[in-house]
C-alpha positions as CSV (number, residue, x, y, z in Angstrom):
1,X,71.4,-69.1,-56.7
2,X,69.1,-69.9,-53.7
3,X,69.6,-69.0,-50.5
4,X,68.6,-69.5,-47.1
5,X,68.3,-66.8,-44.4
6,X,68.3,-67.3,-40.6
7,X,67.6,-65.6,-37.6
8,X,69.6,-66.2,-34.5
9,X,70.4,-64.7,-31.2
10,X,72.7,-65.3,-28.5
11,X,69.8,-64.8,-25.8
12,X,72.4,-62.8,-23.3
13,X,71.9,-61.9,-19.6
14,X,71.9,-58.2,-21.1
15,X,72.6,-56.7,-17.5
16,X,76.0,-57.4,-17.4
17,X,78.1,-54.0,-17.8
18,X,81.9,-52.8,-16.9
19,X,80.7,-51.5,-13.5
20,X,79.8,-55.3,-12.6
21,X,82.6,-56.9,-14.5
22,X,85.4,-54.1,-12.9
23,X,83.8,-54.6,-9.4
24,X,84.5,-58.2,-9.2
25,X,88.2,-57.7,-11.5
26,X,87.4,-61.3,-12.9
27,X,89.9,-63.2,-14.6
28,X,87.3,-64.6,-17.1
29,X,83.8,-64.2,-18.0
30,X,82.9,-68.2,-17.0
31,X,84.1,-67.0,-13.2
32,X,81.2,-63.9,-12.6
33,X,79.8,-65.0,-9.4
34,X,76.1,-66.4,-10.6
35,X,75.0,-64.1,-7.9
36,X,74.5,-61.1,-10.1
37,X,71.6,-63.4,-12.0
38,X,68.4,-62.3,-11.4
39,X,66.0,-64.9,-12.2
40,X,62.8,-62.8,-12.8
41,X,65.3,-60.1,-15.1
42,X,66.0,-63.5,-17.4
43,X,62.4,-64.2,-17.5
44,X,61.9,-60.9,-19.5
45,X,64.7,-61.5,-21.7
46,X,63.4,-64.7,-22.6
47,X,60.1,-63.2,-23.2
48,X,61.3,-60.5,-25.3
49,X,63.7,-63.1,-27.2
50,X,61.1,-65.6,-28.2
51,X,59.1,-63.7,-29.5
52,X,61.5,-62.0,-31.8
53,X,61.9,-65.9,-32.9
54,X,57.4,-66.1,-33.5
55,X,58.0,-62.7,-35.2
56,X,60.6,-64.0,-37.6
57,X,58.3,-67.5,-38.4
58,X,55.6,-65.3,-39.1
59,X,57.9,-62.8,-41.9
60,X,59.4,-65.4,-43.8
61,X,62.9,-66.2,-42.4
62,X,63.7,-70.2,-43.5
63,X,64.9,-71.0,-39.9
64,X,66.1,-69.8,-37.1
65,X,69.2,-70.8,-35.5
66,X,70.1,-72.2,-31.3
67,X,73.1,-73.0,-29.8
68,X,74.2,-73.6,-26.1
69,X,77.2,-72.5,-24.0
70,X,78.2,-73.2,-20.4
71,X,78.6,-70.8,-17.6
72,X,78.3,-68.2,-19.5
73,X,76.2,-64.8,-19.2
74,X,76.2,-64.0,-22.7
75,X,74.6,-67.1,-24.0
76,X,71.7,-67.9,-21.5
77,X,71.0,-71.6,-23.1
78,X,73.0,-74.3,-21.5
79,X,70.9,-77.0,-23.3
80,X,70.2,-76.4,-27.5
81,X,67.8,-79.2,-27.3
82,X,65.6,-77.0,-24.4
83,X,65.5,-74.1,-26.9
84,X,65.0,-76.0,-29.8
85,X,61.6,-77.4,-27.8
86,X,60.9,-74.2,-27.2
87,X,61.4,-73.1,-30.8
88,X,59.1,-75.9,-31.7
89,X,56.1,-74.2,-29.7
90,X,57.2,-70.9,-30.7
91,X,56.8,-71.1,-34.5
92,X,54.8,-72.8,-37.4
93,X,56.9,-73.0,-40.5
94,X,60.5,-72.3,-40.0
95,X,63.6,-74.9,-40.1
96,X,65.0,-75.0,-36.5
97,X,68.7,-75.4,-36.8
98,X,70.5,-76.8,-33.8
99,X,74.4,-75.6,-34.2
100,X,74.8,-77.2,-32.1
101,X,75.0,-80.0,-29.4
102,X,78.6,-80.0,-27.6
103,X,79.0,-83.1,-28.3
104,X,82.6,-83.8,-26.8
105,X,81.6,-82.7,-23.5
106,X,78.5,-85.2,-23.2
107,X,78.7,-87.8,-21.1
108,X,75.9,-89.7,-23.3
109,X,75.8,-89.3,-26.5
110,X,73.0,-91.8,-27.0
111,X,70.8,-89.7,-25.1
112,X,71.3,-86.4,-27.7
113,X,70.5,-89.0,-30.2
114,X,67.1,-89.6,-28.6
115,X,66.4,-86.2,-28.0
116,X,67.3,-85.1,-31.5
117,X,65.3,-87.8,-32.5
118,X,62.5,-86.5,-30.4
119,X,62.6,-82.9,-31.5
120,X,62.7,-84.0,-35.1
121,X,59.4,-85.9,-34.8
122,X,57.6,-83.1,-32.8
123,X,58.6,-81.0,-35.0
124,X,57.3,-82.8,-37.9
125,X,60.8,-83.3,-39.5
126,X,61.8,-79.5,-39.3
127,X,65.2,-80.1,-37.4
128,X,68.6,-79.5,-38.6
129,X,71.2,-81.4,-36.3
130,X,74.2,-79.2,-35.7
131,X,77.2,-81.0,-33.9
132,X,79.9,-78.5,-32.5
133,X,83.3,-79.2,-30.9
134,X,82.5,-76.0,-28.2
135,X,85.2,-73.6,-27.7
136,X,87.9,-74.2,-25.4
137,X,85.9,-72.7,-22.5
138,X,83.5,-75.5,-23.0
139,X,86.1,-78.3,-22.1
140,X,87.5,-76.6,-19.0
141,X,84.1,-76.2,-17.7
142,X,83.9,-79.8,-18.0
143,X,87.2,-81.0,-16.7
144,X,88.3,-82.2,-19.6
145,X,91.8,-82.3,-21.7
146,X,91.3,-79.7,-24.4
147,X,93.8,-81.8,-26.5
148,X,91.2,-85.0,-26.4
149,X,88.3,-82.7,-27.7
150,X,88.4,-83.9,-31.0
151,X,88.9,-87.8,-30.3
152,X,86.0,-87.4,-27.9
153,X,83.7,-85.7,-30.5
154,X,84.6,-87.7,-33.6
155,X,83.6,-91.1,-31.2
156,X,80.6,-89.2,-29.8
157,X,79.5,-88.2,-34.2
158,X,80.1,-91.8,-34.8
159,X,77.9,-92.9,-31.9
160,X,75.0,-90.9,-32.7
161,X,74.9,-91.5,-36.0
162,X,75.3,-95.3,-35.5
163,X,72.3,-95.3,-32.9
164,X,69.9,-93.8,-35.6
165,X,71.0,-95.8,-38.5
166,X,71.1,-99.1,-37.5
167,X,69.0,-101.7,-36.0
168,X,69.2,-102.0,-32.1
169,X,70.0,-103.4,-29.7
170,X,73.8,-103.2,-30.3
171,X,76.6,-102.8,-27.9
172,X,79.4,-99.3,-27.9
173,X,83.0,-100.1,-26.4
174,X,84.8,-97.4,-27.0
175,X,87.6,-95.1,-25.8
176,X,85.7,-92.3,-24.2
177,X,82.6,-93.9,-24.5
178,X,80.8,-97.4,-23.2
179,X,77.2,-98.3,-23.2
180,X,76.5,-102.1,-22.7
181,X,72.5,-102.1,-24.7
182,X,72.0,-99.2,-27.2
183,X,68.4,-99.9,-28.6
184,X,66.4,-96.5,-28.0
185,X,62.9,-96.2,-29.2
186,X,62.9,-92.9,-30.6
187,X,64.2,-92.7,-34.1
188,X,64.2,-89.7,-35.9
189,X,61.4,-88.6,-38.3
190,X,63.7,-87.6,-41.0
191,X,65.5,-90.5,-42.7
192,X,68.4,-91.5,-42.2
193,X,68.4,-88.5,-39.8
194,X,68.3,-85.0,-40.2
195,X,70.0,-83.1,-42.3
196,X,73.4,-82.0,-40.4
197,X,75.2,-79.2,-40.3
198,X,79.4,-78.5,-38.7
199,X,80.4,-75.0,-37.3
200,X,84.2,-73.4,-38.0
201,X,86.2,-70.2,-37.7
202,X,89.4,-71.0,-39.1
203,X,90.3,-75.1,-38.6
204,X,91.7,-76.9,-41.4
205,X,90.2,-80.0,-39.9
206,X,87.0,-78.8,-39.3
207,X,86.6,-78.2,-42.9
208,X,87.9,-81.1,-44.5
209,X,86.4,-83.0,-41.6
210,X,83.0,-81.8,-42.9
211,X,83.1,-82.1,-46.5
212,X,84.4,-85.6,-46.6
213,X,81.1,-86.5,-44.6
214,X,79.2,-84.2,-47.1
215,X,78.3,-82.5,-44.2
216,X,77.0,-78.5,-44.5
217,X,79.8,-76.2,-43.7
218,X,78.7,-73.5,-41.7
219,X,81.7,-70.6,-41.4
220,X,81.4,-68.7,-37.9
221,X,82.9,-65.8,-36.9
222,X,85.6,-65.8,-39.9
223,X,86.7,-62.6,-42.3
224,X,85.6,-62.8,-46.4
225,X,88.9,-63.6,-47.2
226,X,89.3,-66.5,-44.8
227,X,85.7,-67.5,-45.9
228,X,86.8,-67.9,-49.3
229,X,89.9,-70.3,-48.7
230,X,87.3,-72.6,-46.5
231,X,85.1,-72.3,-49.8
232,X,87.6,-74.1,-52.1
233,X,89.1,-76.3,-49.5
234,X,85.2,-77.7,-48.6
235,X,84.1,-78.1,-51.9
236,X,87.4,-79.4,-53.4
237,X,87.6,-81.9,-50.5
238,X,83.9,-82.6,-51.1
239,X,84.6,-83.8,-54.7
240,X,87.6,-85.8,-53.6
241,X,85.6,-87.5,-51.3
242,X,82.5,-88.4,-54.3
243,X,79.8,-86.1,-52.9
244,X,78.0,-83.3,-54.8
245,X,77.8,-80.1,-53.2
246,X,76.0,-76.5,-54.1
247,X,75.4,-73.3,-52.0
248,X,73.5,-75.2,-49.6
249,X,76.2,-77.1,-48.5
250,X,77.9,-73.7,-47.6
251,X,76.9,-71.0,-44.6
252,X,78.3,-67.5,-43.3
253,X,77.3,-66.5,-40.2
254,X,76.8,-62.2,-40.0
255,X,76.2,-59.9,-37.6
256,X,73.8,-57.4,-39.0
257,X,70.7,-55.3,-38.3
258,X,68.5,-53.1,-40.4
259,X,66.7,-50.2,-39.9
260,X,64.9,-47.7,-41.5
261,X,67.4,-45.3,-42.5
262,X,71.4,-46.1,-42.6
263,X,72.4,-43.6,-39.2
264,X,69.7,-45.4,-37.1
265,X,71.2,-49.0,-38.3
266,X,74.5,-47.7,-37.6
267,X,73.1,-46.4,-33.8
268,X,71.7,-49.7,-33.1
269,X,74.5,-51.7,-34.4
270,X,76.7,-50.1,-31.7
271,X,75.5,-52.8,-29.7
272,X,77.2,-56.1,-31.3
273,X,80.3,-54.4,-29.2
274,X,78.5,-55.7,-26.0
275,X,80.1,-59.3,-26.3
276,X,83.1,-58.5,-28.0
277,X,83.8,-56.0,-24.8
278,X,83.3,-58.3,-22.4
279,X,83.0,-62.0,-23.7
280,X,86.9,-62.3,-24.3
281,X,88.4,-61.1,-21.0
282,X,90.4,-63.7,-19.3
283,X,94.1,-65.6,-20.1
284,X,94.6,-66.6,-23.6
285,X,94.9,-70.4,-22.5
286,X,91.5,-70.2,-21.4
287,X,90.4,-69.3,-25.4
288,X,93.6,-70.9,-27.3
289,X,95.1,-73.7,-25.2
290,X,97.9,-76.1,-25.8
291,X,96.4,-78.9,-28.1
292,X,93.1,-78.2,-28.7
293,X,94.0,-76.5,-32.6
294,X,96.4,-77.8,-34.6
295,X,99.3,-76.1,-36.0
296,X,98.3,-75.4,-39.5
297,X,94.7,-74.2,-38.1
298,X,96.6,-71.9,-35.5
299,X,98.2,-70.4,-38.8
300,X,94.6,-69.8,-40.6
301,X,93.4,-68.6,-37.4
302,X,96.2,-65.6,-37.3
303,X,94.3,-64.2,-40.6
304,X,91.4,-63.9,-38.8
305,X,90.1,-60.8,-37.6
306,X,89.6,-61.0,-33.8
307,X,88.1,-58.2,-32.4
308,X,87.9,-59.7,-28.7
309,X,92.0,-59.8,-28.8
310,X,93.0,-57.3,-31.6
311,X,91.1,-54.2,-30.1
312,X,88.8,-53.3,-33.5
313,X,86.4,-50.8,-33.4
314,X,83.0,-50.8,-34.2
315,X,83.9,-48.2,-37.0
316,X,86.5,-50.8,-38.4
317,X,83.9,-53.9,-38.3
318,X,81.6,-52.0,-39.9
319,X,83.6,-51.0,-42.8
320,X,85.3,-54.4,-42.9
321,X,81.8,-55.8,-43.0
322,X,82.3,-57.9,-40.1
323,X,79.0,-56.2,-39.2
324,X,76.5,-55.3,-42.1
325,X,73.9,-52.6,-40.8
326,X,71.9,-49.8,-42.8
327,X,68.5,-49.3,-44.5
328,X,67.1,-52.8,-46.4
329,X,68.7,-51.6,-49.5
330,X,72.2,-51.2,-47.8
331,X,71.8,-54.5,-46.0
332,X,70.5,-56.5,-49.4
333,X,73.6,-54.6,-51.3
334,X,76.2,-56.1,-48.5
335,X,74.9,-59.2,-48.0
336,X,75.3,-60.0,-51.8
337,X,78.8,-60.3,-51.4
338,X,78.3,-63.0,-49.3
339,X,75.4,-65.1,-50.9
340,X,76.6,-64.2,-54.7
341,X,80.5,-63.8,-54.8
342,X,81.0,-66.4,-51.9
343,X,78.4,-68.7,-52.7
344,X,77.1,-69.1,-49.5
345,X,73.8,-70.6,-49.6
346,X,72.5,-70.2,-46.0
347,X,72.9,-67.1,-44.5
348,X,72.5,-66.8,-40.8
349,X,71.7,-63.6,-39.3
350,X,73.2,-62.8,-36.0
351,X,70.7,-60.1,-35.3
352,X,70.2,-59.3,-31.6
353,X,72.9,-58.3,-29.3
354,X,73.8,-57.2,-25.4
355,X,70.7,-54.2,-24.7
356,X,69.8,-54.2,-27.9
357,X,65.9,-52.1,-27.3
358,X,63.4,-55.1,-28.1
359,X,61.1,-52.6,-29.8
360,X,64.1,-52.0,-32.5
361,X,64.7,-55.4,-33.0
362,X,61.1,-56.5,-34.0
363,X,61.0,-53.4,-36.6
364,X,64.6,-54.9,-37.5
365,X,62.9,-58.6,-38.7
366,X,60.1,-56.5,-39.5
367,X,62.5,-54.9,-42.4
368,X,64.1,-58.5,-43.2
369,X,61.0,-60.2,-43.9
370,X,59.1,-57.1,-45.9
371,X,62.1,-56.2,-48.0
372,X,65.4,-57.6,-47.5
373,X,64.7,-61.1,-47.6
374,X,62.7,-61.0,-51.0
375,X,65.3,-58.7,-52.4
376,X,68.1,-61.9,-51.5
377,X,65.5,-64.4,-53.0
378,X,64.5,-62.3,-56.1
């Protein structure tokens, strides 16, 4: 079975540490005064991160993956299309995979579709388009219900799509949405458009929603066994709904480094606590509010193993395999469990984290491309 492996990185404002968070007693990470940002400290970040993503083009990963978040210290891209342009500069030969644009929280969906379109044409038809409902956090910051962030991004999918597959000019009247002349030049290089890809943890909806669209399912954040049960749900609901699917229609994302021996993997790997430490502070409305899940997804989503809430250790993640670290053979052993027995045809490596030393991460896609990567394709 093929697979697909891709790098990715949450790009964070690394700085951020208990002494600053305690100082301040903040209710929630989206409310850190933007004081503490130090522009010309970002600048090295993103010099350090984008050149982890050149390093990975040039050792073989298939793609590397961007996302966006708002206010938000541990993910410094508010716009996925900016770091996908950037991505498009940055490397030669990898798929750039865009999970994704908020798409409920836009006010112009018509404009992502030209962007999208735009990236995919620069690109020379190397863009996957990820659209993402955005956590709960991601409507707050927008003033919005939480409970209309599905309406609004199932009208906003609909949109999109409609503006690159059919024939402008044509006019949108919908609930959420109204645009008098849609008719935008840009059209995507990929046809119909590019291949797309939809983001869950633990919603029912999300997954059927997906498969009946025989959209790729990409499972975020979610434990093996909970993995699993989206599996057969996407691939039965797929059927149902006429489309053929394989391995590529199926994702895990993993946190995991590599090393050259298991103790320094395990050293290094210490710092994928950084954003479960800090990122979850704040009420539980703010991360779970009224409406925005459903109630059968509420009840997947108590399986799930939630670090941020439930107080795991890195010990107990690591052993869980909610983090996969150790030597290249360690890593290929563990990540077999998740290409072979799950049948997940894209993996996507979550591979830098918090302080993470820059020098340890470059040996770490050093590793991936030289042994761990063949080893998963052999």
């Amino acid at each position: 079975m093929s697979v697909q492996v891709f790098w990715f990185s949450e790009e964070p404002y690394s700085y951020v540490d208990e002494d600053l968070l305690s100082k301040h007693q903040t209710e929630s990470y989206f409310t850190l005064p933007n004081k503490h940002f130090d522009p010309e400290k970002a600048h090295g970040l993103y010099k350090n991160y984008y050149e982890q993503y050149r390093q990975a083009d040039e050792v073989g990963f298939d793609g590397i993956m961007t996302n966006e978040h708002h206010n938000s210290w541990w993910c410094m891209k508010p716009s996925a299309n900016i770091s996908a342009a950037a991505l498009i500069s940055t490397t030669k030969n990898t798929k750039i995979a865009i999970l994704g644009n908020i798409i409920p929280v836009t006010g112009n969906p018509v404009k992502l579709a030209e962007e999208i379109a735009m990236l995919d044409v620069m690109s020379g038809g190397r863009i996957i388009s990820g659209f993402v409902r955005g956590g709960p956090v991601e409507s707050i910051h927008a003033n919005l219900n939480p409970a209309d962030n599905m309406e609004r991004f199932q009208e906003a999918h609909d949109l999109i799509i409609k503006t690159w597959t059919s024939e402008g000019p044509f006019r949108w009247e919908g609930k959420h949405f109204h645009h008098r002349i849609v008719n935008p030049w840009m059209k995507p290089l990929q046809q119909p458009h590019p291949t797309i890809w939809y983001p869950g943890t633990s919603s029912v909806e999300s997954v059927v929603w997906a498969a009946e669209r025989g959209y790729a399912y990409m499972s975020i954040g979610s434990t093996y066994e909970v993995a699993l049960a989206t599996n057969k749900l996407y691939h039965e609901t797929a059927a149902k709904a006429g489309h053929k699917t394989g391995p590529e229609q199926y994702g895990f994302l993993i946190r995991a480094c590599v090393a050259d021996t298991d103790e320094a993997a395990f050293e290094l790997g210490r710092h994928f606590m950084w954003n479960e430490k800090y990122r979850f502070r704040g009420p539980m409305e703010h991360f779970d509010p009224p409406g925005y899940r459903s109630r059968e997804s509420a009840k997947v989503n108590a399986k799930r193993v939630q670090p941020g809430f439930g107080g795991w250790s890195y010990e107990n993640l690591v052993e869980l395999d909610q983090i996969i670290v150790g030597n290249p053979d360690t890593v290929v052993r563990k990540l077999r469990k998740y290409h072979e027995e799950l049948g997940a045809g894209n993996l996507i490596i979550y591979g830098q984290e918090g302080p993470m030393p820059h020098r340890s991460v470059m040996r770490s896609i050093e590793l991936w491309g030289r042994e761990v990567i063949p080893a998963l394709k052999g």
